[in-house]
C-alpha positions, 0 to 999 in steps of 0.5 A, a space after each residue: 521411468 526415465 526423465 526427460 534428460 532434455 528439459 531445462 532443469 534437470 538434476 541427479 542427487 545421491 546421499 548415503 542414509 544410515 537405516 536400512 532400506 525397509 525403514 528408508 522406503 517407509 518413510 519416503 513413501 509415506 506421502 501423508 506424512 511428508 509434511 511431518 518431516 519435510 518443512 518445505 511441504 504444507 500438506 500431502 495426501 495421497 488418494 487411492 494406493 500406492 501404485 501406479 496411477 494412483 495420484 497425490 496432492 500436496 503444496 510445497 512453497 505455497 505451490 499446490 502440486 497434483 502427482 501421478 504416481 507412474 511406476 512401484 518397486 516396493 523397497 526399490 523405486 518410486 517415480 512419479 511425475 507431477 504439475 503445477 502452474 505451467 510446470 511439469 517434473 518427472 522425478 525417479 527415486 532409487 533405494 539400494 542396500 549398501 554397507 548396512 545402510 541405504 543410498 538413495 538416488 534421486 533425478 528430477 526434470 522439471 520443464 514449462 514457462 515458468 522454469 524457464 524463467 525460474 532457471 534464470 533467476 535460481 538456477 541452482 533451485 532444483 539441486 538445492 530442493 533435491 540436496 533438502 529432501 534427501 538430508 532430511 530424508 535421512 535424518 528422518 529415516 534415520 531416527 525412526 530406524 534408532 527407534 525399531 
């Protein structure tokens, strides 16, 4: 799945985890749990597998979040595309074994009236939510790998 590389705010991360990317997959994918790792998530859950058209519901920043889950390459990449409150994002995550080790690659577009508003006012939002997701990605992946 591509983002839409058009849309008003669009953003590419990248960060090096040190766990192996079984346990990197693991605990990204685990959406039930993201709110047990990631202090910007309230709540999570997922309903029904985790495949494609499956769906979640989560709330970050007080803003509740329906998901769809568009394409599951277990260990590989998850993308999903999400809406909430006149806003639509497409969000890609990748997962590639590197120097015993893991890099996650993470791109995000997000359009709708309220980004642009949002982009005015914050416009470093979505690099700066991406750069937090990942660093405690690792963080989190990167303890439960030191406990296998």
């Amino acid at each position: 799945m591509n983002i839409n590389y058009h849309a008003p705010l669009v953003a590419h991360r990248e960060i090096f985890i040190q766990a192996l990317p079984e346990v990197v997959w693991k605990t990204h994918t685990n959406i039930n749990n993201w709110s047990h790792w990631q202090p910007d998530i309230d709540k999570a859950r997922l309903k029904g597998p985790l495949a494609p058209e499956s769906t979640f519901q989560w709330k970050a920043g007080g803003l509740s979040i329906t998901s769809t889950i568009q394409l599951v390459e277990p260990e590989q990449q998850i993308c999903w595309t999400g809406k909430a409150l006149g806003t639509r994002a497409e969000h890609s995550w990748m997962i590639k074994g590197h120097n015993n080790g893991t890099i996650v690659t993470t791109e995000e577009s997000m359009e709708g009236w309220v980004i642009n508003i949002l982009k005015f006012i914050m416009p470093k939002f979505l690099e700066k939510s991406l750069d937090t997701w990942l660093e405690n990605l690792k963080s989190r992946a990167e303890d439960n790998d030191n406990r296998e």
